[in-house]
N, C-alpha and C positions, 0 to 999 in steps of 0.2 A: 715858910712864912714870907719872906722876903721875895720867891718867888710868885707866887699870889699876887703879893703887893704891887709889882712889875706889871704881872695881866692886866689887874684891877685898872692902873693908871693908863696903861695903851686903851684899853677899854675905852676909858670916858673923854681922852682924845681923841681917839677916832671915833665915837659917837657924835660930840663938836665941831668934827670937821666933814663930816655928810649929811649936816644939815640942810645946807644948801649950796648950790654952785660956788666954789671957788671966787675971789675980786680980779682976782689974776687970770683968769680962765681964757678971758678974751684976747690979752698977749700974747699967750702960746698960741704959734703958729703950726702949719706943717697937718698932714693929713694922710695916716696910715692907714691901709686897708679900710677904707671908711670911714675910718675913725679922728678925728682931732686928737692935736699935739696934747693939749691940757684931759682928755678923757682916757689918754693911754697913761697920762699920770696917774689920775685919780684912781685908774683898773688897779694900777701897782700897789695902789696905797690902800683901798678896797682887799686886794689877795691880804695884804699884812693882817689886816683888819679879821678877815676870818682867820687865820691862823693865830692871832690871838684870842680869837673864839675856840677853835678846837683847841687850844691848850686850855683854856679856862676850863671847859666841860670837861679835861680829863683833869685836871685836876678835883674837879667837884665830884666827878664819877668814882674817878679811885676811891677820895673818903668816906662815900657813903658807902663802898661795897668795901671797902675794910671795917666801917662802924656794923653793915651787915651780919660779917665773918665776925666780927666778938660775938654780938647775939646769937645767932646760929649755929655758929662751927662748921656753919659749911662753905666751900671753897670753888667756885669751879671757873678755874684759867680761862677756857676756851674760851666757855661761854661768854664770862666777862670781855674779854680783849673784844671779841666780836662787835659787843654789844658801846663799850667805848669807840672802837672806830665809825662805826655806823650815826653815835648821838655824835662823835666828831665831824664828820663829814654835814650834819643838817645845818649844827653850831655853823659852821663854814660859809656858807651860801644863806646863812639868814644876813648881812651884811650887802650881800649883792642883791637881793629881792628889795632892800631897806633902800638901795641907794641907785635904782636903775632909773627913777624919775629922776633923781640929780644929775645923773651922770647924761640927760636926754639922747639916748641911744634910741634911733627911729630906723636907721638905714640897714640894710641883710645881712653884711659882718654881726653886726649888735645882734640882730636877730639869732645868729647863729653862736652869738656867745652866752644869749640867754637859754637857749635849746641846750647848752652845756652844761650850764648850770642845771637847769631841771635837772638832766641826767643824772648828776651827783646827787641830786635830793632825791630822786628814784635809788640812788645806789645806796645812801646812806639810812634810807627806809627798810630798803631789805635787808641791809645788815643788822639794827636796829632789830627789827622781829627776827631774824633767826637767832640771835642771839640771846633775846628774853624768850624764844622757843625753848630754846638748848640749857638756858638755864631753867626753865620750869621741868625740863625733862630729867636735869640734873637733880634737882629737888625731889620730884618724883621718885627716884632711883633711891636719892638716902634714905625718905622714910619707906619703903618698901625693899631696904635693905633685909638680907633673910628671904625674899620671895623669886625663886629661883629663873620664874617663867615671866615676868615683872620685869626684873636687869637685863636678863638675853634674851628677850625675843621681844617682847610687847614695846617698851622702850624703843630699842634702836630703831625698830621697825618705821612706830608711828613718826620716831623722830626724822628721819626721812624722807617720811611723805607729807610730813607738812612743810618741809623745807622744801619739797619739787610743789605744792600749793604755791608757796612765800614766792620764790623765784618765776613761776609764771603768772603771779598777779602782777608780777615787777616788770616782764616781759612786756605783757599786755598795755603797761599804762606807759612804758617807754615806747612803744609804738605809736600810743596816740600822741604824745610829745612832738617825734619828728614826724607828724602829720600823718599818719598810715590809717586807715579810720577802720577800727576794729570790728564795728557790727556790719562792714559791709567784707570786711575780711571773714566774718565768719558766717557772712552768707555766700560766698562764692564757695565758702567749704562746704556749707550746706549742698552747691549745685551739686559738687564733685566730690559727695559723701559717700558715694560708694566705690570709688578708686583709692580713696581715703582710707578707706574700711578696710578694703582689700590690702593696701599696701600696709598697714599698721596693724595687720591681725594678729601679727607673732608679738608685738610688743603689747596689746591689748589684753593676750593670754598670759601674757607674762606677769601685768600688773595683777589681774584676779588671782595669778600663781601666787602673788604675794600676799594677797588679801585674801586668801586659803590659809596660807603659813599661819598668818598672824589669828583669824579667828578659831581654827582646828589647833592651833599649834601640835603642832607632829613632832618638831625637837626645838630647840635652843643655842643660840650659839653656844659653844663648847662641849656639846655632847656626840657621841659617835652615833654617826649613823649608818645604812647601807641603804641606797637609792639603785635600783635594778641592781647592775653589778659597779658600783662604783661605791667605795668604802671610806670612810677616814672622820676625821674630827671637824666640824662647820667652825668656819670660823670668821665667814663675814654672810648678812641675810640683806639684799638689796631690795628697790624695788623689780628690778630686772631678771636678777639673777642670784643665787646661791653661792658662794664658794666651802668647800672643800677641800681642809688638808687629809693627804691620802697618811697610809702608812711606811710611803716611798718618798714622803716630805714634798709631792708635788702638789701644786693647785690644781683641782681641777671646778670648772664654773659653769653648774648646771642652769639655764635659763630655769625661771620657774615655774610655765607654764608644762614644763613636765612634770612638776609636783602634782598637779592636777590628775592625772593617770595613772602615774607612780606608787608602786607600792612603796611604803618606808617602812623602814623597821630600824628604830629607834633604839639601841643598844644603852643608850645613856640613861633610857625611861627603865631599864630593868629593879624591881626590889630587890631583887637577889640574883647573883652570877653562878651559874650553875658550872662545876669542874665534874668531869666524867670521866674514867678512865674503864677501858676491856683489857681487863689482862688473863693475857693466856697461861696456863700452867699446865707441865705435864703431866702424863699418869704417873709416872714416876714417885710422883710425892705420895709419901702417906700421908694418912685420912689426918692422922695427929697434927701433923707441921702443918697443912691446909687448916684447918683449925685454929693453931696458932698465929697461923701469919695475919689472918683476918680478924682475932681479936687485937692485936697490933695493932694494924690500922685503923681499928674502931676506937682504939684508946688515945691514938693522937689524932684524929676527928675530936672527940671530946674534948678536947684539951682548948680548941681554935675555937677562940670567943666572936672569930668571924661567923661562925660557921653558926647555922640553923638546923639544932639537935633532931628535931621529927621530922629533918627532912632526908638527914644521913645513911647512905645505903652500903653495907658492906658484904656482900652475901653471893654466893656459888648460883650465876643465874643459867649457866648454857653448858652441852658438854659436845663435843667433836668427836671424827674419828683420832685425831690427832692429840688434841688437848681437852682441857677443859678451861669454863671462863669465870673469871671473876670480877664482880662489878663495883665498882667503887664510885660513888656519888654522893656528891654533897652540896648543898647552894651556901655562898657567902655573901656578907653584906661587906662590898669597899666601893669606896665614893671614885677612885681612878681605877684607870687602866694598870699602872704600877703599884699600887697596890694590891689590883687583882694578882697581876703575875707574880709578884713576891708570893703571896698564900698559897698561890698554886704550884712554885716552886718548891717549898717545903712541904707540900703533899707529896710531891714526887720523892722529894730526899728521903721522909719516912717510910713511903713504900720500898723502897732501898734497903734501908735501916733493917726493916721487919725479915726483909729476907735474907740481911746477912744473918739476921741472929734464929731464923728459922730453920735456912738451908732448902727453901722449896725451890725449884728448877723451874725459871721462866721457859715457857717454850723458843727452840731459837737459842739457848745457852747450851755448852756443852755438859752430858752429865757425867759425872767423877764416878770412875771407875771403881770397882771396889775391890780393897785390896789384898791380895794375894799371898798367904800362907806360903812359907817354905816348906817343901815335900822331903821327908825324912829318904833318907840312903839307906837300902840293905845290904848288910855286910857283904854280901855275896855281889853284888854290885861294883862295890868300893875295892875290895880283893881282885875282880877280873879289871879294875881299871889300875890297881896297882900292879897286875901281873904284864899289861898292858907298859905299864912304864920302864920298866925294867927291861923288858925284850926291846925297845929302842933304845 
């Protein structure tokens, strides 16, 4: 409170005193870069002046977007800080627009410190809209909380490109500022619109790459996917480009104008993960332990509440000169990749299991011999080896 009250009063001193020129003005002597002694004051006392402006407006800003957050519950940092620096920065330079007749700045310094000015109120403009972008985008996201394609892909996407829109409108009207005149800049682009053309093709493909992603969406950030041969988890979608983490924990950052081409295949869009295994078995085994070994594994399939019963396959499907095969297949329902491998780990443990307590012979194992009866001695035998010992 007490600091408020501080703003408040710099405030309406410094409104009082850029009324009009200074009584003193014509005392100060002296003349910098253009400018007179008493108008390099008045600039110092002007900067103060909006710096008690951006502090006001952050002060006013913060409490309405913490009275916001009680209402709502919703919170979003970025967006905010953005969006206070940006109504800071206009706060700022409403003070220098308020008092450039006072201060009679006529000569090309001045010129060039009001050309400065604009630019901050260009700058504090795009901040200002990217910042009520990102929080509309933020807002977006909480009530479409639960919609998977919503959060990762649709979201960051457009938030994006309306931020490369916000920053080249800002571009655009900074150029006309320090004099560049835009409609004849973008008629000379017009002459040499087809060198233009040519030289911005890859990045031209690139954006439609992205405005492919976004209306087909093919994946989402966080989901695995496989682009030709490049594999791994998306985890950032630009307008430019793609990145992908591999399964070697490296980036790799496909332009996206080869999404365009590209076959994908979307591992994360799967209903169900299918686990296969060909296991070889000898002839060796009888018909019984083959039998048993595969109601086994039919029984801990049933058991896994991942698993998808009418899809479960356990059954004698090929036979070799060497072995014979059996197929075990099941599709599960898990939302990661670690949880895939966990179930599919413990499919394998039970196929283990089933064959310690069966005894069937993978092909490739050795098979145990069978064992050997001891062969009875006749007398007549046992007598020529004892006549045998005796003579030595």
């Amino acid at each position: 409170m007490r600091r408020t009250t501080l703003v408040a009063a710099g405030l309406a001193l410094a409104a009082s005193a850029m009324a009009s020129p200074p009584e003193w003005a014509g005392s100060v002597g002296g003349d910098v870069l253009g400018i007179a002694g008493w108008q390099w004051i008045y600039i110092v006392g002007i900067a103060v002046v909006g710096l008690l402006f951006y502090e006001a407006v952050h002060l006013l800003g913060r409490k309405l977007l913490r009275l916001r957050e009680r209402i709502t519950g919703r919170k979003s940092k970025a967006a905010e800080r953005t969006m206070l620096r940006g109504a800071g920065l206009i706060a700022f330079v409403v003070p220098w627009y308020a008092s450039f007749d006072v201060l009679e700045l006529a000569s090309e310094p001045s010129r060039r410190l009001f050309v400065a000015i604009e630019s901050l109120t260009i700058l504090g403009a795009v901040l200002l809209a990217i910042g009520i972008w990102d929080d509309v985008c933020d807002a977006i996201r909480h009530r479409a909380s639960g919609v998977a394609n919503a959060e990762r892909l649709l979201i960051p996407v457009i938030r994006r490109l309306v931020r490369a829109v916000i920053v080249i409108a800002g571009v655009l009207v900074a150029l006309e500022v320090f004099g560049v005149s835009v409609p004849g800049l973008l008629a000379g682009v017009g002459i040499g619109g087809l060198v233009l053309a040519l030289a911005a093709k890859d990045s031209v493909e690139n954006v439609f790459g992205s405005l492919t992603i976004l209306f087909d969406m093919p994946f989402a950030i966080g989901d695995w996917v496989k682009i030709d041969k490049y594999e791994g988890i998306v985890e950032q979608i630009n307008l430019r480009s793609t990145k992908i983490r591999t399964f070697e924990d490296s980036i790799i950052t496909l332009p996206n104008s080869n999404l365009i081409r590209a076959a994908v295949e979307n591992y994360g869009a799967r209903r169900h993960r299918r686990q296969r295994f060909q296991i070889r078995l000898s002839y060796a085994n009888h018909a019984k332990n083959l039998d048993r070994f595969m109601e086994l594994v039919r029984g801990y399939l049933a058991e896994v509440r991942a698993a998808v019963p009418e899809r479960t396959v356990v059954e004698l499907n090929d036979m070799t000169e060497a072995s014979v095969g059996v197929l075990v297949q099941c599709f599960i329902e898990a939302e990661t990749f670690q949880e895939e491998m966990r179930i599919r780990n413990d499919l394998m443990l039970a196929i283990f299991k089933a064959q310690e307590q069966t005894g069937v012979v993978f092909v490739g194992a050795p098979i145990p011999a069978p064992e050997e009866k001891p062969r009875k001695i006749s007398k007549e035998l046992e007598k020529i080896v004892e006549d045998k010992e005796d003579i030595i």
